[in-house]
C-alpha positions as CSV (number, residue, x, y, z in Angstrom):
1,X,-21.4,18.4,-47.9
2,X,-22.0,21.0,-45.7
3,X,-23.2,18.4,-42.4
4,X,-19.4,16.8,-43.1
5,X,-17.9,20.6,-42.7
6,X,-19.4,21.2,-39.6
7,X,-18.3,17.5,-38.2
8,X,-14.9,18.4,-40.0
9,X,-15.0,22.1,-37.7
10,X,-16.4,20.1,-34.6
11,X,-13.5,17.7,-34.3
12,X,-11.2,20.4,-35.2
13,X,-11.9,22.7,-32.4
14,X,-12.5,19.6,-30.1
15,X,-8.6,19.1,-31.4
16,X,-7.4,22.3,-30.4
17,X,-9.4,22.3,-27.1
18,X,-7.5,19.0,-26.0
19,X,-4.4,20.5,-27.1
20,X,-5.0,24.1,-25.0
21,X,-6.2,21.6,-21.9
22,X,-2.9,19.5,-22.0
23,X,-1.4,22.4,-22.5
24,X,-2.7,24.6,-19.4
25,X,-2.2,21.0,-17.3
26,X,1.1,20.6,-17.7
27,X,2.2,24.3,-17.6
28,X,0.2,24.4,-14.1
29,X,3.1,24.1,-11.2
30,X,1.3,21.7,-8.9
31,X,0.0,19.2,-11.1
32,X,3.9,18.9,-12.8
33,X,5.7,18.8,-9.2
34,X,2.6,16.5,-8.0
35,X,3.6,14.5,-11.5
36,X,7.2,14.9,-10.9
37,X,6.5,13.2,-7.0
38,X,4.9,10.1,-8.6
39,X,7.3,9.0,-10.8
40,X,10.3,9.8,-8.3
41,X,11.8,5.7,-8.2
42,X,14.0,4.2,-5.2
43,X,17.1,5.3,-7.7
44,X,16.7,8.5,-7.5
45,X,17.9,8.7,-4.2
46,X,21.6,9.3,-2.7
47,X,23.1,7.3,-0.3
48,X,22.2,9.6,2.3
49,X,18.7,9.6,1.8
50,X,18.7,5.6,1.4
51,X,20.4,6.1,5.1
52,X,17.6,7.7,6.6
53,X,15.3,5.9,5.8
54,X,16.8,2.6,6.8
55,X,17.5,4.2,10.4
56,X,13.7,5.5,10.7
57,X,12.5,2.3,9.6
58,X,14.5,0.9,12.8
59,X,13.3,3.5,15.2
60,X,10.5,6.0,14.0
61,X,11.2,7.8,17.8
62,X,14.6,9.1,16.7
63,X,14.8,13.0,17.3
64,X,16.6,14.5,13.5
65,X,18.9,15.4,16.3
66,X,20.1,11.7,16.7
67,X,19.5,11.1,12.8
68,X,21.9,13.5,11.6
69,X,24.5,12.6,14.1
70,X,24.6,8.8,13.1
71,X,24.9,9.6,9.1
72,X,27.6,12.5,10.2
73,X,25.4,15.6,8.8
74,X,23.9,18.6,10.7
75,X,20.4,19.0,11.8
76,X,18.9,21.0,8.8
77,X,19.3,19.4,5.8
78,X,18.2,15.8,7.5
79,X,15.2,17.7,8.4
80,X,14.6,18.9,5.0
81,X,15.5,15.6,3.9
82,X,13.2,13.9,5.9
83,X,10.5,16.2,5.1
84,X,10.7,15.9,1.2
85,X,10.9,11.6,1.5
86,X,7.5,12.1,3.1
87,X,6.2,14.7,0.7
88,X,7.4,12.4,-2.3
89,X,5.6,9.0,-0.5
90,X,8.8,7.6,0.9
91,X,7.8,7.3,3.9
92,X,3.7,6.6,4.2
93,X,3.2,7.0,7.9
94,X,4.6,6.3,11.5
95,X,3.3,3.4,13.6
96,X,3.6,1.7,16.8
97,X,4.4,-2.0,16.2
98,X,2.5,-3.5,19.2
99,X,3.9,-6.7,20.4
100,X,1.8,-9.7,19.5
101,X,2.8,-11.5,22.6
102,X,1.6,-8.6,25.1
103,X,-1.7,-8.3,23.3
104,X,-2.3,-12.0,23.4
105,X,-2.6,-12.8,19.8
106,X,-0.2,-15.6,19.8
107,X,-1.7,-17.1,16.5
108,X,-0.9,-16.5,13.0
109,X,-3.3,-17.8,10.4
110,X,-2.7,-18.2,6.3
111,X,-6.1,-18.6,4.7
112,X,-6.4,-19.7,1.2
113,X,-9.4,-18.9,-0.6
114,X,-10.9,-19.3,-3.8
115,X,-14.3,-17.5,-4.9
116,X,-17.0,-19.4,-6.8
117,X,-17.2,-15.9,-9.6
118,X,-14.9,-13.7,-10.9
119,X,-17.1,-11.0,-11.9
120,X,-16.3,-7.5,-10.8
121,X,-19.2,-6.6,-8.7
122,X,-17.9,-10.4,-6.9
123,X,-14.7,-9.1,-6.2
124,X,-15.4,-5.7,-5.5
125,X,-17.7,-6.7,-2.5
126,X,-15.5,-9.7,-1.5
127,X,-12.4,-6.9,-1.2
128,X,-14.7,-4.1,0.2
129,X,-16.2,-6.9,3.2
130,X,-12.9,-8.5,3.7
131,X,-11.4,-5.2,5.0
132,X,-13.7,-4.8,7.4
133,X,-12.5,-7.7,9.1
134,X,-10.4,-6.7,12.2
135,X,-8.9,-10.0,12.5
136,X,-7.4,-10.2,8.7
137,X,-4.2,-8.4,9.0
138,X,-3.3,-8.7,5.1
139,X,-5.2,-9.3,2.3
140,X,-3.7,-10.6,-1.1
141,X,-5.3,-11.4,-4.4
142,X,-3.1,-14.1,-5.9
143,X,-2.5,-16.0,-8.9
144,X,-2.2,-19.7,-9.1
145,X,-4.7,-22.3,-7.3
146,X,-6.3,-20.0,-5.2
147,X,-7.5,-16.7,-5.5
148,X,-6.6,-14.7,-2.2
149,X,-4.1,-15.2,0.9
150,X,-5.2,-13.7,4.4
151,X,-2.9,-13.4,7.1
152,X,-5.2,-13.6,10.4
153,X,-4.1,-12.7,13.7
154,X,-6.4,-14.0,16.6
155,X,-5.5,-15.5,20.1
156,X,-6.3,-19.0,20.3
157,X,-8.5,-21.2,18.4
158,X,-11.4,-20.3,20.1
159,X,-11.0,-17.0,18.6
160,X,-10.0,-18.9,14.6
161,X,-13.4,-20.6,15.3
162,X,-15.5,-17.2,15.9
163,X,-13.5,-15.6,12.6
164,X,-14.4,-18.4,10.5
165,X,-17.8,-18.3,11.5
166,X,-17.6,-14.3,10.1
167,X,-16.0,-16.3,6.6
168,X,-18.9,-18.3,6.2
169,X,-21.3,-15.5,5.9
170,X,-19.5,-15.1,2.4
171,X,-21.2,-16.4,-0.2
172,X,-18.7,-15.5,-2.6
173,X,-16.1,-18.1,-1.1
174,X,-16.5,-21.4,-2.5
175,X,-13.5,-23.4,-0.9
176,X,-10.5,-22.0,2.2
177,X,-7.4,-24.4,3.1
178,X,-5.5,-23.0,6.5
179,X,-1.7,-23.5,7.5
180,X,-1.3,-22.6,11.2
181,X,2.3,-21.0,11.9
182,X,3.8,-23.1,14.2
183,X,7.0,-21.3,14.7
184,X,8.0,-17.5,13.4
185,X,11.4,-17.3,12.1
186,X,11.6,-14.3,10.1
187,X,9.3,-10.7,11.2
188,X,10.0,-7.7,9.9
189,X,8.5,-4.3,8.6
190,X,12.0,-3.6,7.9
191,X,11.7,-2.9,3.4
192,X,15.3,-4.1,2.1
193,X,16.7,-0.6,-0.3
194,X,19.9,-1.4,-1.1
């Protein structure tokens, strides 16, 4: 009787001790605006903001100077604008898009790949190795037939040849179809928001 008292006290104050926790967590400022920033969805922003981003996702060089004067707004509140779509994840990072052409990596590789296991420590070392590949610009797991989709850059076949060689020190990867683009009709890093 008295050993299911002191189980019956334990889980209490574990009880209240959860409570106090949640309680201390979500009264603290910077986990609740940090909380507030994930959950902030594409909806929640005015046409203005949707603006900005569309013309940064254009041309990332653009002073907030030449910003504010193509959405008809003065200099401060785009910068403050700006600044709070980064702070909130909007907008990740800047880049420069180097041109393919220039760099001599005229050709653009789909690999299809299926893996012989699906166990976790598989996958985890398939996805950890696969990063490391310089050549494999995107990596998708995928549903269907196969289980991934790599988009590979390289310049010629020559070059294919030496990144399949890196593939077939896999062991995880049990079978790859290619498509070679022949023609690009579509590129863009442009993310439709309207």
């Amino acid at each position: 009787m008295k050993q299911q008292q002191k189980k019956q006290s334990v889980w209490t104050i574990a009880k209240v001790q959860n409570k106090k926790n949640h309680l201390t967590d979500s009264s603290s400022p910077e986990k609740h605006s940090s909380a507030i920033a994930k959950k902030h969805p594409l909806s929640q922003l005015d046409d203005t903001d949707i603006r900005i981003l569309e013309i940064l996702q254009r041309d990332a060089k653009l002073t907030t100077k030449e910003i504010a004067f193509q959405i008809d707004l003065s200099v401060t509140p785009v910068y403050e604008r700006i600044r709070r779509l980064e702070r909130e994840g909007f907008i990740e990072k800047y880049v420069a898009l180097v041109s393919r052409t220039h760099a001599e990596k005229s050709l653009i590789v789909h690999c299809f790949l299926s893996l012989k296991e699906h166990s976790k420590p598989i996958i985890s070392k398939f996805d950890r190795d696969i990063a490391l590949i310089p050549e494999v610009m995107e990596c998708y797991n995928i549903a269907g037939q196969f289980d991934y989709l790599l988009k590979v850059v390289v310049a010629d076949m020559n070059e294919y040849q030496l990144f399949m060689q890196k593939l077939a020190d896999f062991d995880s990867i049990v079978n790859v179809q290619t498509s070679f683009v022949l023609r690009e009709v579509k590129y863009t890093t442009e993310l439709h928001l309207r």
